[in-house]
N, C-alpha and C positions, 0 to 999 in steps of 0.2 A: 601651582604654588612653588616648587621647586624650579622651575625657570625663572619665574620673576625672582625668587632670591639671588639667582644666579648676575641675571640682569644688575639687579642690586649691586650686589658685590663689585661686578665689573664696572659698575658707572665709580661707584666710591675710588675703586684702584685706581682708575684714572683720574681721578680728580687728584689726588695726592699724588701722582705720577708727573703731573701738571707743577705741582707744587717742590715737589722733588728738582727736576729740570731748572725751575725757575732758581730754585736756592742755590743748587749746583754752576747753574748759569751766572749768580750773583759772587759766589767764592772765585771765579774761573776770571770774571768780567773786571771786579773791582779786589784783585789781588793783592793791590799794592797800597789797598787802604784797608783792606781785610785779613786777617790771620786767617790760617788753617782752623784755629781751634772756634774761632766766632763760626764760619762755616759748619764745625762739626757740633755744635751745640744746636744750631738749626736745624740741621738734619736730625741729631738726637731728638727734640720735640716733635717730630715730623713722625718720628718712629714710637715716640709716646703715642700720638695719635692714629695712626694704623693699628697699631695691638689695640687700642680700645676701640675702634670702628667699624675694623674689618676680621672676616675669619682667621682662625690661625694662619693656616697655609698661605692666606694672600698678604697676611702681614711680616710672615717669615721671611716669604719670597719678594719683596719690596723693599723692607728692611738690609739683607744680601747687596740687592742692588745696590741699594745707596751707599753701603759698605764699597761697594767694587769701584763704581764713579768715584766716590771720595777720595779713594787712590789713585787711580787714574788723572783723574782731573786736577784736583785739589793741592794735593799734596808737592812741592814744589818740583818733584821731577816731573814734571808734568808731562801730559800724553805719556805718562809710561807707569809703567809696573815695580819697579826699580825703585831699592832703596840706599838714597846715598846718606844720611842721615840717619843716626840711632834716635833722634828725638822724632822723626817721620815716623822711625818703628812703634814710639811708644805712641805716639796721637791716632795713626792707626790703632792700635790693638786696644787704646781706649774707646775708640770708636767702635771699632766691630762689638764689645763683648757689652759695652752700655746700650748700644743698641739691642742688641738681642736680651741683655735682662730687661729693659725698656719693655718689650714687645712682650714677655714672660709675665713679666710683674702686671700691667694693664691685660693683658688676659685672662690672668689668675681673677683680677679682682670684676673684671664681668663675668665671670663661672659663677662668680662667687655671689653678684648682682642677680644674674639669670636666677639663681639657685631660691634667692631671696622671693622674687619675683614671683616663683611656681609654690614656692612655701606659703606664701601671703594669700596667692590666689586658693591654697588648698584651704587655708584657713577663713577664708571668707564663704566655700562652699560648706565645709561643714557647719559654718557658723549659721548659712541657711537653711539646711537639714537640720539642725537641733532648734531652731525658732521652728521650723516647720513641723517636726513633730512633738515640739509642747504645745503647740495649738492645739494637737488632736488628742480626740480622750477613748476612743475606740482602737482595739487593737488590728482589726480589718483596715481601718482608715490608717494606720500607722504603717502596715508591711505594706501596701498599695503606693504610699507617700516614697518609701524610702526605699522600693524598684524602682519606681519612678525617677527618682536622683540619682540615683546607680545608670542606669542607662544614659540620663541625660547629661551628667559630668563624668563619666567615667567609661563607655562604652560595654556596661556589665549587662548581663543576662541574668536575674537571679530571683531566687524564691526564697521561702522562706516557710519553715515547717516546726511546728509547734507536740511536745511531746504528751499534752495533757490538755483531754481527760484520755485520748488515745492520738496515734499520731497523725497527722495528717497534715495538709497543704492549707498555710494560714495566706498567701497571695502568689500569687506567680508570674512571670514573663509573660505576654503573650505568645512569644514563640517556644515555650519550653514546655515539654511534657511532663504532666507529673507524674505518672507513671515509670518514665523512665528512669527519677531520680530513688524511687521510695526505696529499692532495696538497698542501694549504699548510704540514704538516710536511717535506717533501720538499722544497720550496721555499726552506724555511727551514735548512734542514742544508744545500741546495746553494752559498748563498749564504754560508755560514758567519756569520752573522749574532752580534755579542757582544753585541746591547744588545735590549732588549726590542722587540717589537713590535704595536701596538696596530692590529689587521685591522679591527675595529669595535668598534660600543656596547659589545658584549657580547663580544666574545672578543679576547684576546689570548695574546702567544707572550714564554714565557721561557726565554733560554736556558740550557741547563746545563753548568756547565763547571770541569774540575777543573785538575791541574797539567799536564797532555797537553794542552788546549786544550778547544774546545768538543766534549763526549761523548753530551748528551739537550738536550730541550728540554720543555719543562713548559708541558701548553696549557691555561689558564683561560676557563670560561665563566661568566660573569654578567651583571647588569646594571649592576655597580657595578665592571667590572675596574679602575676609577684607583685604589679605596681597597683594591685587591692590594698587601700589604707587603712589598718586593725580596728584603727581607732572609728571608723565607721561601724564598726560591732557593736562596740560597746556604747555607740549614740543609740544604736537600734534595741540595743537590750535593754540599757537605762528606759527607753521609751516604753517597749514592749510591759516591762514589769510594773513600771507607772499606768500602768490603763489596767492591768489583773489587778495591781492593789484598788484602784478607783474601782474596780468593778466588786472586789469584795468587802469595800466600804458602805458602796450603796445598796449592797445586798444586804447589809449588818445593819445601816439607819432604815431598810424597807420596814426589816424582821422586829427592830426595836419601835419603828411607827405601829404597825403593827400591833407587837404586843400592849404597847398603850391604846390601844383603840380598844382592844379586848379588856383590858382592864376599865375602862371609859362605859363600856356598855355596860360590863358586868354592871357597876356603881348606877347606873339610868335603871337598868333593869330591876335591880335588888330596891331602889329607892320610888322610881317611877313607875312600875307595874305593880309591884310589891303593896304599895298603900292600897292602890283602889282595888286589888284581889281581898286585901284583907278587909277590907270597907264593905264587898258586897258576902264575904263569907261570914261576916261578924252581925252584918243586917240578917242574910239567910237563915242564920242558928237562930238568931230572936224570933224571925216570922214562924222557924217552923218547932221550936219549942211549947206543946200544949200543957204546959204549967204556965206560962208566961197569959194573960189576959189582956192587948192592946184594944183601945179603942179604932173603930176603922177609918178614921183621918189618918190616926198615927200610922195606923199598916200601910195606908197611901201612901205614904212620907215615904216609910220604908221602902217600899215595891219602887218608888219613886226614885229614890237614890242609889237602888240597886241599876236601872236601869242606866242613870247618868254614871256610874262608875262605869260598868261594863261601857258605856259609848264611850269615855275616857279612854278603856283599857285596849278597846279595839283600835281608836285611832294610835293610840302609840304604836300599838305591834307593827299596824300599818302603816307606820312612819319609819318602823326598826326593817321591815322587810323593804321597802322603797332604798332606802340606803344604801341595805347592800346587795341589791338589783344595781343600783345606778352607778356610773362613772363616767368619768368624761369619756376615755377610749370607749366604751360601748354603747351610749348613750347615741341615740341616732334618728331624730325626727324624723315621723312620716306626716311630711307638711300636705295640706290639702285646705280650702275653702273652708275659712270657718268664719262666723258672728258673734264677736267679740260679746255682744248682750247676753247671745244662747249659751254661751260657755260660763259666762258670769252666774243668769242663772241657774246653771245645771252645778258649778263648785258651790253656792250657797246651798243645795237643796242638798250638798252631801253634808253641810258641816249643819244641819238646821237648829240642833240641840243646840250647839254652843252660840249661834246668834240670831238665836226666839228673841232675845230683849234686848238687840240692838237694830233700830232702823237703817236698814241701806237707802240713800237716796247716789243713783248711775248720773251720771252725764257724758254725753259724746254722740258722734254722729252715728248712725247706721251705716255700717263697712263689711265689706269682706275683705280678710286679710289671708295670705301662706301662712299658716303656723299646724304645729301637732297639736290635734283637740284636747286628748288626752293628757299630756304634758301642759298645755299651758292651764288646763283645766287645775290640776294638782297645784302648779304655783298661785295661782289665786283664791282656792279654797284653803291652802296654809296661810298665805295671808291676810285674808279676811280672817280666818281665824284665829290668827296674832291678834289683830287689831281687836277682836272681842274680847278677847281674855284679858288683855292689857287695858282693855276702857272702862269705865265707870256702866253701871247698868243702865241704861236707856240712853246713852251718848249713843250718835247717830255714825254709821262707816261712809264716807262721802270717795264715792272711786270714779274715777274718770280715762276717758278712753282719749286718744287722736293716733292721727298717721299724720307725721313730718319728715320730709326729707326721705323718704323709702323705709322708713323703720315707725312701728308701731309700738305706742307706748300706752300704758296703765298705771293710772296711781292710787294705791289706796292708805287713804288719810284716817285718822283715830282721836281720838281725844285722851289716850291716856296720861304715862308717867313723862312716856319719852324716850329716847333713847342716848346714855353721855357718850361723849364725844368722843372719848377716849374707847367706846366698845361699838362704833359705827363701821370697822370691819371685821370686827373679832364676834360679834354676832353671826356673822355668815358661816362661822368653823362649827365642826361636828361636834354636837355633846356642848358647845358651849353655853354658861346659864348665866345671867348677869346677874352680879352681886348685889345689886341696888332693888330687887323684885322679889317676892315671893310666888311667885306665879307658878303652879303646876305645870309640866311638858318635860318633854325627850331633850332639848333641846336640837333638833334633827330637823323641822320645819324651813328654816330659811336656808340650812345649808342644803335642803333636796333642791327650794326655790334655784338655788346660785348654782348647780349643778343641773338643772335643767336649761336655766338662760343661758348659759355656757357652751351648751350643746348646741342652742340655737344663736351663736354666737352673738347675744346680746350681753348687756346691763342690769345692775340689780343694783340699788344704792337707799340708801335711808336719810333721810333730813328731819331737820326739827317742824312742828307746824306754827305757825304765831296762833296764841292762843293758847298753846298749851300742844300736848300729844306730837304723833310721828308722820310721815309721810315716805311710802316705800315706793319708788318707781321701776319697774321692769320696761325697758326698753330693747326691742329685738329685731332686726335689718329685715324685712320680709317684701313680697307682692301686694300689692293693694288694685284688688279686682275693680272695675272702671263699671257701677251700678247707675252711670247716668242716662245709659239708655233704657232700660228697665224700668225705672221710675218716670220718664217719661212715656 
């Protein structure tokens, strides 16, 4: 790299050396149509152009030259040194001194170009460090990000170490130990140190610190740490303290999600368990009060309704502890061979009390699909038992099975209210109860459904039916076993 610059330089010299000669040649040649001073204004632009082309020392020492030719040559004592004229004395000594401010002034203002040049390109690196760490919302992804710049525009080695909740190493260099740095990091967090600190040639300590005070401290290793730029600290700590406040934000909308879901249940609980405990404690006291005289239909009635509450109150619980069993992070099919018919009847045979008086009529082929027995079982015993609660009594559940496309789908249809349009997603949230219904439940049914199709990375959507009522379809990516040898 330094030889070709060298190369450089020497090709420019002579080129202008070339041009030098030729101009010198031209004052010497056509004298007697030429002044000295047209001569030496050539040469002055000549010498504008060296100082902005070439390095100092090459433009000094060419500049000189032309100086010395000019007298020699030019000037009308010609071939000599010699001054027999006082106005020779002054066009020289204009020449020498404009020439050399010439070569000053045009090198001052490429210092001053260069300077611009290394300012501009600094500010286009930070400018991609500061887009590059507002992209990121994690504080590990932040110190990794912005070692990463440090080494790559800057030649740095450096870590980065965080004082809370104790202290330790938030990213580091590859080639840096962290052990070797901790006890003059610890030194430095004890001392609470705000301003930089320079340990040696090569390493120094910056602190990092946001609107809490000083929180990390950012350790560079080089051989050049004085041309470390501050203001890359302070990109790092703006960043740093934006991901702790992000991270204690989301920690405060978890704890406040949260606390309404607790309040959510309490209100299902106090309103949805509540009735039918008191329904079978208010039946109980009647049947077993012997002042009371009921005829034995009536006590049927009663024995009757005690048993429909309790199956009531047992599916809710059973819908309250499902809930909060399930989530999407843990929620985890164990897929195996199942018959979408066997599982159909096996979820009607759980929910039987609540649709004795609605006719199922199934349609679809005979399959075996990948799916969890148990999990798909639960979403179709909840929705079948939507569609009962919500139908008129002896309206028929019409559900239908197919495999298309490698995904296995179910639909099951209803006759009831319906569902508006405006609550065709908001039915699927926890605890939610539509305004338009009186209908007993948790509201917890379709959001287990949507939280189990989730897991089996499927679909779960509601439509209207023509006719009146709903149509829910679960659609889920699975295997569909090849039963055509078998049946032949």
């Amino acid at each position: 790299m330094t030889n070709r610059t060298n190369w450089n330089d020497l090709s420019k010299t002579a080129i202008l050396l070339v041009f030098y000669v030729l101009v010198t040649y031209i004052g010497v040649k056509f004298r007697d149509v030429i002044i000295e001073t047209d001569t030496a204004m050539l040469l002055l632009l000549l010498n504008i152009v060296s100082g902005f082309w070439l390095r100092r020392k090459f433009a000094y020492v060419i500049t000189a030259l032309s100086i010395v030719a000019f007298h020699f040559f030019v000037l009308p004592e010609h071939n000599s040194f010699k001054f027999q004229n006082y106005q020779h004395i002054i066009t020289f000594t204009v020449m020498a001194f404009s020439g050399v401010f010439a070569v000053k002034i045009t090198q001052s203002q490429q210092r001053e170009i260069n300077k611009n040049k290394q300012l501009k390109s600094e500010l286009n690196s930070n400018y991609h460090l500061a887009s590059e760490l507002a992209s990121l919302n994690e504080s590990q992804a932040i110190a990794s990000s912005a070692i990463e710049h440090l080494e790559r525009n800057g030649q740095f080695k450096a870590q980065i170490w965080l004082f809370s909740p104790t202290l330790f190493c938030l990213a580091s260099h590859d080639k840096l130990q962290q052990s070797e740095y901790y006890s003059v990091v610890e030194r430095f967090m004890l001392r609470g140190e705000q301003s930089s600190e320079v340990l040696s040639a090569s390493l120094a300590l910056h602190p990092l610190s946001g609107q809490a005070g000083l929180f990390g401290v950012l350790v560079i290793q080089s051989e050049q740490v004085q041309l470390f730029n501050p203001i890359l600290t302070t990109l790092i700590s703006l960043s740093l303290s934006r991901s702790e406040a992000n991270s204690a934000l989301t920690i405060a909308k978890e704890a406040n999600q949260l606390e309404q879901m607790r309040n959510t249940l309490l209100a299902a609980v106090s309103h949805d368990l509540k009735t039918p405990l008191g329904s079978i404690i208010g039946t109980a006291t009647t049947l077993s009060d012997s002042t009371i005289k009921l005829p034995l239909d009536t006590q049927k009635e009663l024995l009757q309704s005690i048993a429909e509450e309790g199956y009531s109150l047992n599916r809710s619980l059973t819908k309250l502890l499902d809930i909060s069993r399930y989530s999407t992070k843990t929620l985890i099919p164990n897929r195996d061979w199942v018959e979408p018919e066997e599982v159909i009847g096996s979820a009607t045979k759980r929910i039987e009390q609540v649709v004795k008086l609605h006719p199922i009529n199934l349609t679809g082929e005979t399959m075996l699909v990948s799916l969890d027995y148990a999990l798909i079982e639960q979403i179709i015993a909840n929705l079948i038992e939507n569609a009962a609660k919500y139908s008129p009594v002896g309206e028929a559940i019409d559900i239908t099975t197919d495999y298309q496309k490698g995904c296995f789908s179910i639909e099951i249809a209803d006759r009831g209210c319906g569902v508006a349009p405006d609550e065709t997603q908001r039915i699927f949230e926890r605890f939610y109860r539509s305004e338009h219904t009186k209908v007993k439940g948790t509201g917890l049914g379709l959001a287990i459904c949507k939280l189990i199709v989730s897991a089996h990375n499927g679909t779960i959507s509601v439509s209207p039916r023509i006719g009146g009522g709903s149509i829910f379809t679960v659609t889920i990516p699975c295997d569909k076993y090849d039963l055509t040898g078998i049946y032949e």
